[in-house]
C-alpha positions as CSV (number, residue, x, y, z in Angstrom):
1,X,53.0,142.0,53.9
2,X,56.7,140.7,55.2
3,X,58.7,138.8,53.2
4,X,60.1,135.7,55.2
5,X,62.7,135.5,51.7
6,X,63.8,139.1,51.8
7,X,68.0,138.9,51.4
8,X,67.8,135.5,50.6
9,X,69.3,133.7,47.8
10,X,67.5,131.5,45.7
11,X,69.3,128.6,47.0
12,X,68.2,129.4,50.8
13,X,65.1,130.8,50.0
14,X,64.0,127.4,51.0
15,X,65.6,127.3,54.2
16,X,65.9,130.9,55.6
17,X,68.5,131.3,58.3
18,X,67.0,130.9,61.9
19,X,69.8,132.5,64.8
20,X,68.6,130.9,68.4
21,X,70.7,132.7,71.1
22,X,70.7,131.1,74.3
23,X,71.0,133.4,77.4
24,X,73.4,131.6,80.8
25,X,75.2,132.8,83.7
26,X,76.0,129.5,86.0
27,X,73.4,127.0,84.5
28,X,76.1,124.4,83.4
29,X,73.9,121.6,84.8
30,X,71.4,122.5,82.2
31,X,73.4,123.9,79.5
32,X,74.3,120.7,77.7
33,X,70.8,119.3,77.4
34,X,69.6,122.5,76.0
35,X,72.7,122.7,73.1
36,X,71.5,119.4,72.7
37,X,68.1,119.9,71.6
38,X,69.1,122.8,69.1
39,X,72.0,121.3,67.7
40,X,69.8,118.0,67.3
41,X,67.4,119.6,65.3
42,X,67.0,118.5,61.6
43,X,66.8,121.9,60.1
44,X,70.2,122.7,58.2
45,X,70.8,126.3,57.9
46,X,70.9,127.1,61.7
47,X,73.0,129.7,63.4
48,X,73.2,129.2,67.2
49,X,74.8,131.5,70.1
50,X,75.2,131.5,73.4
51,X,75.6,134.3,75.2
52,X,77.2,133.9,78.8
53,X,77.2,136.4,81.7
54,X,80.9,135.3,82.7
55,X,79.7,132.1,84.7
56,X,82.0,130.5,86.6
57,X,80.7,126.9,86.7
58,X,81.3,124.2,83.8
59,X,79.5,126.4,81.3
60,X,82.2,127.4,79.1
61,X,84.1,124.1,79.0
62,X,80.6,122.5,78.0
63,X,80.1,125.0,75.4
64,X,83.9,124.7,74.3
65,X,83.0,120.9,73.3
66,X,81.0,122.0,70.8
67,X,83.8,124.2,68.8
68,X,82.6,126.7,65.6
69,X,79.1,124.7,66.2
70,X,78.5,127.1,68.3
71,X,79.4,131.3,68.8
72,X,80.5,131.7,72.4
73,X,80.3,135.2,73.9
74,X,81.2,135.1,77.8
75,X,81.3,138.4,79.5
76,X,79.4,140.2,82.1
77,X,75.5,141.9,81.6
78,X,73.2,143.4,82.4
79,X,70.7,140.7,82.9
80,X,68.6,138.0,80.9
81,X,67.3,140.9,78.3
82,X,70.7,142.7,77.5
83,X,72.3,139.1,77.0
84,X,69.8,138.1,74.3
85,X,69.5,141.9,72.5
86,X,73.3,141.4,72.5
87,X,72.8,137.7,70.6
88,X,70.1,139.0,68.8
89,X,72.4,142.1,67.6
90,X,75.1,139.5,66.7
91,X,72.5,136.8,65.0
92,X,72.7,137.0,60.9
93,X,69.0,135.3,60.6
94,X,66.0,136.4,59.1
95,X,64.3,134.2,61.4
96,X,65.0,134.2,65.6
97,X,64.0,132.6,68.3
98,X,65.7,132.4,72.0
99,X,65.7,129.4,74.1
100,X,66.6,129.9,77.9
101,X,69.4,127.9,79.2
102,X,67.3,125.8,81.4
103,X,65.0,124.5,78.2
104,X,64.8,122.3,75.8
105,X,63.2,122.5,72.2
106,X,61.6,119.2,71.0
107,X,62.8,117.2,68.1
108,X,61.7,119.5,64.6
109,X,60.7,122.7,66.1
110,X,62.6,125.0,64.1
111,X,61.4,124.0,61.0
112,X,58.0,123.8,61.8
113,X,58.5,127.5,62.9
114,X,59.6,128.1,59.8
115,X,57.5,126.3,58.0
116,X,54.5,128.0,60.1
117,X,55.7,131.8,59.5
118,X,55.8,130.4,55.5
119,X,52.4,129.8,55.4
120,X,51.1,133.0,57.4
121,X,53.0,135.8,55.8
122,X,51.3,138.1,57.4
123,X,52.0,136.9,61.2
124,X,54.5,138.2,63.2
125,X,55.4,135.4,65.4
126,X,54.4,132.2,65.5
127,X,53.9,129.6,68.3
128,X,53.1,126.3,69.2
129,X,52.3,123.7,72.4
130,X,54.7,122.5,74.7
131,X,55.5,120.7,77.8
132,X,56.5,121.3,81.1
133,X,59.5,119.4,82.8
134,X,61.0,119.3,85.9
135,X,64.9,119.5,87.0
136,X,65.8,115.7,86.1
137,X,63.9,116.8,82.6
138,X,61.1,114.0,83.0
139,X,57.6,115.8,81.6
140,X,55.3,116.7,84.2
141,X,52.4,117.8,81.9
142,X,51.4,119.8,79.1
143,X,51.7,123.3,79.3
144,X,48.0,124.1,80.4
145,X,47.4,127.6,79.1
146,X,48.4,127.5,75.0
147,X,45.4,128.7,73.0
148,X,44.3,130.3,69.6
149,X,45.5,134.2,69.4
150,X,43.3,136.6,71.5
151,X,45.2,139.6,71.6
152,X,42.9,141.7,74.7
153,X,43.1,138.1,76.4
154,X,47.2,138.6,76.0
155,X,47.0,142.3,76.8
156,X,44.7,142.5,79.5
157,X,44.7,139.0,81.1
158,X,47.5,136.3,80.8
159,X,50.6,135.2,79.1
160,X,49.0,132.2,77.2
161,X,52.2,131.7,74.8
162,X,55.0,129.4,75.8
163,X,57.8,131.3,74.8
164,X,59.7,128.0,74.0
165,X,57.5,127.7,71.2
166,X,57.7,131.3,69.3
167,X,59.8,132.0,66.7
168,X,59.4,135.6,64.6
169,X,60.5,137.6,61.7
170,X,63.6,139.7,62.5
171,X,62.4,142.7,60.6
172,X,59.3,142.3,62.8
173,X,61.8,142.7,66.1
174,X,63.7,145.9,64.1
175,X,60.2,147.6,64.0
176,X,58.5,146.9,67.4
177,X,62.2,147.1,69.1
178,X,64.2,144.5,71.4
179,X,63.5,143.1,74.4
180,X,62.5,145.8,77.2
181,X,66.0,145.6,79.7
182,X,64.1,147.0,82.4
183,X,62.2,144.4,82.8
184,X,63.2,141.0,84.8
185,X,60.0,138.8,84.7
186,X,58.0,139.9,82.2
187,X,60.7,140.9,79.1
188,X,58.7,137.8,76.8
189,X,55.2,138.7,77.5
190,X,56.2,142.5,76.5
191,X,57.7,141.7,73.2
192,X,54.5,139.2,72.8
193,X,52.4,142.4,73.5
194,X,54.3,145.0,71.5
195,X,54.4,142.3,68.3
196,X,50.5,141.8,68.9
197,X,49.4,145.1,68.2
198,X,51.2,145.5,65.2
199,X,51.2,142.2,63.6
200,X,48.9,139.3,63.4
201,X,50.1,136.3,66.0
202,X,49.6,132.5,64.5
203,X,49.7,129.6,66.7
204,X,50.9,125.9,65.0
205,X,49.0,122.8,67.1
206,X,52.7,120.8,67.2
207,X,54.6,120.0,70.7
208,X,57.9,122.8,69.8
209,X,59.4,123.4,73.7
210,X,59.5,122.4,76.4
211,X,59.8,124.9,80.5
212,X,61.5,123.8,82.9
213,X,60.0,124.5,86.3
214,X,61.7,124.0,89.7
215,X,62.3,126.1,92.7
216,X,64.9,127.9,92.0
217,X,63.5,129.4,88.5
218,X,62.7,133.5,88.3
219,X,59.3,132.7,87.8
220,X,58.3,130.4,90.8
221,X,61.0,132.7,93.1
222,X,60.1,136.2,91.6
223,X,57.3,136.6,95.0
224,X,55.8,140.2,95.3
225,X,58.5,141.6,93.1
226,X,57.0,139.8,90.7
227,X,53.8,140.4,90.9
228,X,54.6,144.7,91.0
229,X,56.9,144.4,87.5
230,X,53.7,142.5,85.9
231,X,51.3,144.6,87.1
232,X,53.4,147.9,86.2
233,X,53.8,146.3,82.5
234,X,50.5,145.5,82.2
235,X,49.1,149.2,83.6
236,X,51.4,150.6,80.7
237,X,49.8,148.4,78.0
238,X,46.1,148.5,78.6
239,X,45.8,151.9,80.4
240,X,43.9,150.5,83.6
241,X,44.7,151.2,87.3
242,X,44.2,147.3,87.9
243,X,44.4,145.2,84.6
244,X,42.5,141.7,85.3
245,X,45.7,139.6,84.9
246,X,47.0,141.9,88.2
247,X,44.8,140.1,90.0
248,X,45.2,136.7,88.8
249,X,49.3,136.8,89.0
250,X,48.9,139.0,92.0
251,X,46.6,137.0,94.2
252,X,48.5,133.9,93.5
253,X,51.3,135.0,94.4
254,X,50.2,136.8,97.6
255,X,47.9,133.4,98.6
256,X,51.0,131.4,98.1
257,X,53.1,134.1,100.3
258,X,50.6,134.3,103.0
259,X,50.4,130.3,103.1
260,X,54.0,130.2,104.2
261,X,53.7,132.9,106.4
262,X,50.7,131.1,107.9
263,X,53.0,127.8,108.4
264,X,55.7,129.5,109.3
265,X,54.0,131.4,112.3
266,X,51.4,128.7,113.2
267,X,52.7,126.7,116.6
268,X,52.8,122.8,116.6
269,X,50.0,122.8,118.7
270,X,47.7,125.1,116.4
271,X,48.7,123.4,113.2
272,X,45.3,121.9,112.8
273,X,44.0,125.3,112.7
274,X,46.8,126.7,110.5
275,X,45.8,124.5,107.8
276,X,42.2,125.2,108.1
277,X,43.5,129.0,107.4
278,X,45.9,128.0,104.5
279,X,43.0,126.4,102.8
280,X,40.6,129.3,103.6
281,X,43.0,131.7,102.0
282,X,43.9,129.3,98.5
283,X,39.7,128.5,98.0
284,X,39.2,132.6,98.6
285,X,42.1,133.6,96.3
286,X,41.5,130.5,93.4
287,X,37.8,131.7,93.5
288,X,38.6,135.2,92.6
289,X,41.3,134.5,89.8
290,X,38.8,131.8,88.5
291,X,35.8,134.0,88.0
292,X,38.4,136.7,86.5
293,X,39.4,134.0,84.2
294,X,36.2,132.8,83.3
295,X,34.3,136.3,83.0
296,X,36.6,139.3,82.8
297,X,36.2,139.4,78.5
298,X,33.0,138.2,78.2
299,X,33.8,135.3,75.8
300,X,33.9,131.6,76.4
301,X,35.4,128.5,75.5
302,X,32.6,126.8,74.2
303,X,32.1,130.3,71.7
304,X,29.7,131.6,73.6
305,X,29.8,135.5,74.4
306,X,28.1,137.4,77.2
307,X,26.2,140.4,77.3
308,X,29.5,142.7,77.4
309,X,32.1,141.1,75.1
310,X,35.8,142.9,75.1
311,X,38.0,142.2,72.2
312,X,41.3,143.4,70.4
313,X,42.8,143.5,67.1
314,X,46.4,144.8,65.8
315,X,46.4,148.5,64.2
316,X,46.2,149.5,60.5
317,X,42.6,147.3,59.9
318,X,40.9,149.5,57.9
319,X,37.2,147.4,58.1
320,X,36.3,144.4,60.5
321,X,34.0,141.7,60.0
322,X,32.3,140.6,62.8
323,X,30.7,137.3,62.1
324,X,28.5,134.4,64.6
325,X,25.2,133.5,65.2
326,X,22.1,133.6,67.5
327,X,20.3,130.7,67.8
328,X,16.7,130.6,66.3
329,X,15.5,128.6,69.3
330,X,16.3,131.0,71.9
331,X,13.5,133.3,71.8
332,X,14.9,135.1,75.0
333,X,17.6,136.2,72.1
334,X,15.3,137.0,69.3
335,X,14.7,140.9,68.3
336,X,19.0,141.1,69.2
337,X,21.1,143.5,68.5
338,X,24.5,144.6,68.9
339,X,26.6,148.2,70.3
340,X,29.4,148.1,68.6
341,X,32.6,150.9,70.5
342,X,35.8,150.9,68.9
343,X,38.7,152.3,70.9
344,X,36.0,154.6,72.4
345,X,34.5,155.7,69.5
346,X,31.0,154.5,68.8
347,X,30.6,152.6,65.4
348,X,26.5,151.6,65.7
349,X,24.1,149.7,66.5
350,X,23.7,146.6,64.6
351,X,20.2,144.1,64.4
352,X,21.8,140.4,64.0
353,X,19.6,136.7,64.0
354,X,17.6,134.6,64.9
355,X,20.7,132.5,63.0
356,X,24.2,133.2,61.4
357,X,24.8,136.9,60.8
358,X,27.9,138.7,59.5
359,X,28.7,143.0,60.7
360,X,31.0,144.9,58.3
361,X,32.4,147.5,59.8
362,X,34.5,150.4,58.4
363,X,37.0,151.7,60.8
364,X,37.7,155.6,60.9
365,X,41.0,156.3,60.1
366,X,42.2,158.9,63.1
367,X,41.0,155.1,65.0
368,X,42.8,152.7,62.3
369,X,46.1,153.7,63.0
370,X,46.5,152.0,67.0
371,X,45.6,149.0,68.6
372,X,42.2,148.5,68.3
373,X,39.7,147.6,71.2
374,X,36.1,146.5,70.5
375,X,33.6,147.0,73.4
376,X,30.5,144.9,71.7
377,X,27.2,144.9,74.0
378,X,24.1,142.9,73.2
379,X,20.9,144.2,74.0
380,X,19.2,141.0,75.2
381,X,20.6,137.8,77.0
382,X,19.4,134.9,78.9
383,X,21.0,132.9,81.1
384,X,20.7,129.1,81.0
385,X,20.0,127.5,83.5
386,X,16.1,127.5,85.0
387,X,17.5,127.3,88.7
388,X,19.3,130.4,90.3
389,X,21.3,127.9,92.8
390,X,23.2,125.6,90.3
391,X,23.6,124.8,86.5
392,X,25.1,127.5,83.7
393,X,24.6,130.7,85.8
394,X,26.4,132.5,82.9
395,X,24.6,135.8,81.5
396,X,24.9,134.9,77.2
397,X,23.9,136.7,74.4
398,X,25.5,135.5,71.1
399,X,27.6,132.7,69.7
400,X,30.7,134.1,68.6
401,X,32.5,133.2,65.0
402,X,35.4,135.1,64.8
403,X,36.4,139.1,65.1
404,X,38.8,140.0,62.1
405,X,40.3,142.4,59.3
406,X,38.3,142.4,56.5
407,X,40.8,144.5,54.7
């Protein structure tokens, strides 16, 4: 278990040091709302640097207004990663976050990252909601894809945690190691990954930060460059030739570039018809990445899970308890039972229902000691609806609880 305390006096034991470094080259538009919403934020013992790539805009005289409130480093990097290893190096917290220089955090966020890494001493990182804002900073929306901690869902599929919102241990950074340099888009969702599979993630239901989208942003520019750093990161982390969350980032990104390239290359007179192609290729390309969505792991929102259910949990869980239910008035379901695989390794076959059941598994311990990946298959499933051309087409098996250490 980590100590959030550790090197603490007594009198700040209360309120551990949190270092947020702030990465900028040229965003002095920006810059000021973003010191802003740290230096705002009602949590005392807060350490904040900003570490500047040499811009050459109104950066450093913004920053400068701000005096010992704030440590100023201005020199040239490497890039976004370097620039906030380097702050990270300089930082004196036990507690770290980074917040781009583009984006804001809301009013109380640090403390209730804080305050959320208190109560789950066990977690690695914490995160939260957040919002997404455009270029004047009006909010636009919620951002859409927060949920509860699903670490194969992270791994294998999408980046659901604002990074806005996350704030971890630093003893949990010295152990899993900084922020890969290398990398240009996906340098957050990395460190997400690489924390995952050692420590347990926790997620706070509070509004912490806020991402600024507009054109000229890495993310909405990054095109097939992009998509090829993803899909390399996520080919080193799950060990498949084409990870599901390839194809989602990659074939919106690719719709979106063809789409151009259709308008671009469509004459005036065949625009009609170039339209009819740009919507052809969006409806085939969203109809793809939404069935990936939906079915790649074989668990639902609603809790339901489907005949092949994929699942993940950090390394060093020495048993697992497997807990949900099959309901009694689903006789397609009774007589079920469950295959339960762990990182390849076959663990048994498990009878479970008609109702609530609960699977305690011991984990071998040449298996314990790495991430560990649960293939569960049922051996009966129905599918709800009576009619094979509409309703809930979706093959289901069991009602899902939870998948944890039972250690």
């Amino acid at each position: 278990m980590i100590s959030l305390h550790a090197g603490l006096s007594d009198h700040m034991a209360s309120e551990p040091l949190v270092s947020v470094v702030t990465p900028s080259y040229n965003q002095g538009h920006f810059i000021r709302a973003t010191i802003e919403s740290v230096l705002s934020q009602d949590y005392r013992n807060l350490e904040y640097i900003v570490m500047d790539g040499g811009s050459t805009d109104e950066t450093a005289a913004i920053v400068r207004e701000y005096g010992s409130r704030i440590v100023f480093m201005s020199k040239a990097d490497r890039g976004q990663a370097h620039a906030i290893n380097e702050g990270f190096g300089l930082a004196k917290g036990n507690v770290l976050a980074w917040l781009n220089s583009d984006d804001v955090f809301l009013p109380g966020a640090v403390g209730a990252g804080v305050r959320a890494l208190r109560c789950n001493p066990d977690a690695g990182l914490v995160y939260g909601d957040g919002y997404l804002i455009d270029a004047a900073g009006n909010v636009t929306g919620r951002f859409p894809h927060t949920r509860e901690p699903d670490l194969w869902r992270l791994v294998h599929l999408s980046d659901y945690i604002l990074q806005q919102s996350v704030f971890f241990r630093r003893e949990v950074l010295d152990d899993v190691g900084y922020l890969d340099e290398s990398l240009r888009y996906g340098l957050d969702w990395d460190l997400f990954i690489r924390i995952g599979f050692k420590y347990r993630l926790a997620y706070v239901s509070q509004h912490l930060g806020c991402l600024r989208e507009y054109a000229e942003t890495k993310s909405s520019s990054g095109g097939a460059e992009r998509v090829r750093e993803l899909h390399s990161m996520l080919r080193k982390h799950t060990a498949l030739a084409l990870p599901p969350g390839s194809v989602v980032y990659g074939l919106d990104a690719y719709s979106q570039l063809a789409c151009r390239s259709i308008r671009r290359r469509t004459p005036r007179l065949l625009r009609l018809a170039g339209n009819f192609l740009e919507h052809a290729v969006c409806c085939a390309a969203g109809n793809v990445v939404g069935r990936t969505l939906l079915h790649a792991q074989g668990l639902y929102a609603d809790g339901w899970a489907g005949k092949t259910l994929l699942y993940m949990l950090r390394s060093g869980c020495r048993c697992v308890l497997i807990e949900g239910c099959v309901p009694e008035e689903i006789r397609q379901l009774h007589g079920q039972s469950l295959q339960v695989e762990c990182s390849g390794r076959r663990l048994g076959r498990y009878p479970v229902g008609p109702g609530v059941f609960r699977i305690k598994i011991e984990i071998p311990p040449d298996v314990a000691g790495q991430p560990l990946r649960f293939r569960i298959v049922a051996r009966r499933s129905f599918v709800p609806s009576p009619f094979p051309w509409k309703g809930d087409r979706r093959r289901l098996a069991f009602q899902l609880g939870s998948v944890r250490c039972a250690d």
